[in-house]
N, C-alpha and C positions, 0 to 999 in steps of 0.2 A: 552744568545746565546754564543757557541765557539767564541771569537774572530777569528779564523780561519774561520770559515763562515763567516766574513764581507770582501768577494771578489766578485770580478769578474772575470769571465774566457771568451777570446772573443773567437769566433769558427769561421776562415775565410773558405766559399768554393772557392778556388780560379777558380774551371773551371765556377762559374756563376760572381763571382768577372769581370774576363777579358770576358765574353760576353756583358754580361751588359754594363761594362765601353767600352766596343767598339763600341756596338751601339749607347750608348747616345755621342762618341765624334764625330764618323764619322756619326752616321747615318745608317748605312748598316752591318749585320754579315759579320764578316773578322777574319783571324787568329789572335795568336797573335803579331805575330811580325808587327801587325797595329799598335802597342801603344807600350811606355816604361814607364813600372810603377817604381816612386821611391818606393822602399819597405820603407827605413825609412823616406821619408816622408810620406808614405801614414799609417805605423804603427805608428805614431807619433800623426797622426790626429787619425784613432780610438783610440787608448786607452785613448785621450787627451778627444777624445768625451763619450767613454764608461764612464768612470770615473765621467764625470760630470754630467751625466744620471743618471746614481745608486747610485751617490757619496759614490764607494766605490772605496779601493785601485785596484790597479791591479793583480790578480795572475798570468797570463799567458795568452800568443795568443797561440793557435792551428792553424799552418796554414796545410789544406788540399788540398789535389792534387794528379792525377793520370800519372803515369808514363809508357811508354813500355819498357825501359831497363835500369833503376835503375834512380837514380837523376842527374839532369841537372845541369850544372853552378849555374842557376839561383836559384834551391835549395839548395844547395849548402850554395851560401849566405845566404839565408834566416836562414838555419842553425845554422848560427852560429851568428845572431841576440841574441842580449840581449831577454830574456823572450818568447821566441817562440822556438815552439815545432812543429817542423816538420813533419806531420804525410801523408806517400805516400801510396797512393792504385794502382791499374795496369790497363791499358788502351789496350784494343783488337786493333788489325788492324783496325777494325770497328772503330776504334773510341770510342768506349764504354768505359768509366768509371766503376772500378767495384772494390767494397770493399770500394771503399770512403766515401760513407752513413754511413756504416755499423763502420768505426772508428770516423766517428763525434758523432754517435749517442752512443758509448759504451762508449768515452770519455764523455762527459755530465752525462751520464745515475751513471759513479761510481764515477765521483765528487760531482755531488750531495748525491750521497749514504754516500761517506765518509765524507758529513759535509763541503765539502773543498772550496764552492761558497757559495755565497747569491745568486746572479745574473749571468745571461752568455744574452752575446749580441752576435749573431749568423746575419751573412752576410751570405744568400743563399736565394734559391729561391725554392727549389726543396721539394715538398710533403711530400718525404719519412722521411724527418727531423722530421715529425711533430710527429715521436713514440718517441724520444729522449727527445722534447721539452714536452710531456705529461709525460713521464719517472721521468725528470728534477722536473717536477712542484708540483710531487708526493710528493715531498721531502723537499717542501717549497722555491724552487730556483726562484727566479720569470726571465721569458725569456725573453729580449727585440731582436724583429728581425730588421734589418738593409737591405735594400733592393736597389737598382740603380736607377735613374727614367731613364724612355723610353720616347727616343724623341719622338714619333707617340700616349704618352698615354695608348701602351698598358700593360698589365700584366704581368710581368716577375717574378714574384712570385705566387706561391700558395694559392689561394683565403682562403684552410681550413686550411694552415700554418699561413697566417695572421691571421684566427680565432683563432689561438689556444696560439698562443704569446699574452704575459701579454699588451707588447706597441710598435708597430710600427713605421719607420721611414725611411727616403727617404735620400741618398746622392744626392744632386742637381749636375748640370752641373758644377757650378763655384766649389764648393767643389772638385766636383772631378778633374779638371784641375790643382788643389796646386800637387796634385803627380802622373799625370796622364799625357801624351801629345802621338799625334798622329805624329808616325813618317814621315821623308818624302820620302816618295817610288819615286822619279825619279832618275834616272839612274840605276836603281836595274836590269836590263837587260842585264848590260855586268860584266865582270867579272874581269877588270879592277877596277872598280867603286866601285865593293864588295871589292873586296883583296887589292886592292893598291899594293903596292911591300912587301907585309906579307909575307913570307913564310911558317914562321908557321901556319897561318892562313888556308893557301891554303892546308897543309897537315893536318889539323886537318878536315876542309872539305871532303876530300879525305875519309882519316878513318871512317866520319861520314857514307860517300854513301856507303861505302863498309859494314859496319857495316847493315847498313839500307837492302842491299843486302841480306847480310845474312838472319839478322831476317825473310823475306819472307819465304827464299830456308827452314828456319829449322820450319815452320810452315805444310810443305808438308809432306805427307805422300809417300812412294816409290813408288806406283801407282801414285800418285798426280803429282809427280815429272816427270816420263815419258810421264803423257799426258800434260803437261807442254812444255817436251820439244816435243813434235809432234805437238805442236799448233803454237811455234815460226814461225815468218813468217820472213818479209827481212825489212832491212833499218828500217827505224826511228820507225817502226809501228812493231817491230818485236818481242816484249812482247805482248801476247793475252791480250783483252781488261779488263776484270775482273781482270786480276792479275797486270794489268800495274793500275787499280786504286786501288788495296792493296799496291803494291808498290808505289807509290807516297804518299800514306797516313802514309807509312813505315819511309818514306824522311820525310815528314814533322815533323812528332812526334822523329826523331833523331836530326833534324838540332834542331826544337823547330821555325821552321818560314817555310814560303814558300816558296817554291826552285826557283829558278831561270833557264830559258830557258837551257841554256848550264848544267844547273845541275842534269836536268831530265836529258837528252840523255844520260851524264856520267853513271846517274844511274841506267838506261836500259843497258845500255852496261856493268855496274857491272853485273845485276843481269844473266843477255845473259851469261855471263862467267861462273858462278857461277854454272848456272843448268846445262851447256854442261858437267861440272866438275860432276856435282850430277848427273848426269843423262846421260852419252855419248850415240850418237845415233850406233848402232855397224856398219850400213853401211857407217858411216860418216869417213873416212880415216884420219889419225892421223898428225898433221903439220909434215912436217921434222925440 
């Protein structure tokens, strides 16, 4: 055999990574700014465990993730990790993840092609893995899948993904508390509490809501936009219902957490500005 084939390649999905780990700390699906995960301690423990599973060396993490306006801080970091490879797919208003399958599954599929794994230990949960993992095994790669356990017992992976991996395996509760903990959300209500006397802080916020703004107004189409703005109503409720829960979902996926009371209203009141700009009503009289 190539000595180059005696690796392993790990393949993280991080959007089942942080469901998983949230439900089994809290109990209950929440975003993620429920939890703060150490990346090197939690890259530390797999490859610590990979390793001694396949007892082979390490080639490289793949960590995956889907993003709506390029990478966050927090990839960023990860980036620039020793031996991880950053690999981002694109995330709809919906929430959808899309294209992330499709690069864990072509990464696996032409390192096994080129000889350049023995093994790959895959952390997901999700079905559509399982063409990558048959891809992989084609090849002689054998798969170990890596999975979260569920406080309630139930299945958060795929019963024909588990069939189809060479050997299965569960992170416990205690494991995963070494690089995982549940933040603590009291006082997150005022904006004192968040900022402190940051300034930067507070202007980097700012940019995010406006940013977040945007992204909506340039999803609209120029009809979309005018019945948008004939739908505007008054005070707090004055983004129509449908687009006020795009927008918040817009907030979320820029900040990378959940907003905070005072941060909706701001960002209602970005987006209110934003379409009167995109969109002026022509009987609406111009400020002096």
């Amino acid at each position: 055999m190539n000595i180059s084939m005696n690796r392993v390649a790990i393949f993280i999905d991080a959007g089942y990574l942080y469901a998983s780990a949230i439900k089994l700390l809290t109990g209950i699906k929440q975003s993620r700014s429920a939890i703060t995960l150490s990346y090197e301690d939690f890259l530390d423990y797999i490859i610590r465990q990979s390793e001694a599973l396949t007892r082979r060396e390490l080639l490289r993490v793949y960590w995956y993730d889907g993003t709506s306006s390029g990478p966050t801080g927090a990839h960023r970091k990860l980036a620039y990790q020793a031996n991880v490879k950053l690999r981002l797919g694109m995330v709809s208003l919906t929430g959808e993840q899309k294209g992330v399958d499709s690069l864990l599954i072509m990464d696996m599929a032409n390192l096994a092609q080129n000889r350049a794994l023995s093994d790959a230990v895959v952390l997901t949960g999700d079905e559509d893995i399982r063409v990558g993992v048959v891809l992989a095994q084609q090849y002689g790669v054998r798969v170990h899948l890596i999975g979260i356990a569920d406080p309630d017992g139930e299945r958060n992976q795929s019963s024909m993904l588990q069939q189809e991996a060479d050997t299965t395996g569960l992170i416990s509760l205690e494991e995963l508390q070494k690089f995982a903990t549940v933040n603590d959300r009291s006082g997150m209500d005022g904006e004192e509490d968040e900022y402190g006397d940051d300034p930067a802080t507070v202007a980097l916020v700012q940019q995010l809501l406006e940013e977040a703004a945007h992204l909506l107004i340039s999803t609209l189409s120029p009809d979309e936009l005018i019945q948008a703005r004939m739908a505007l109503g008054t005070g707090a409720q004055a983004v129509p219902p449908l687009l006020d829960r795009q927008l918040l979902m817009a907030g979320r996926q820029r900040m990378q957490r959940d907003l905070m009371p005072h941060e909706k209203r701001q960002l209602r009141a970005r987006f209110v500005a934003q379409l009167k700009r995109a969109a002026p009503d022509p009987d609406e009289k111009p400020e002096a």
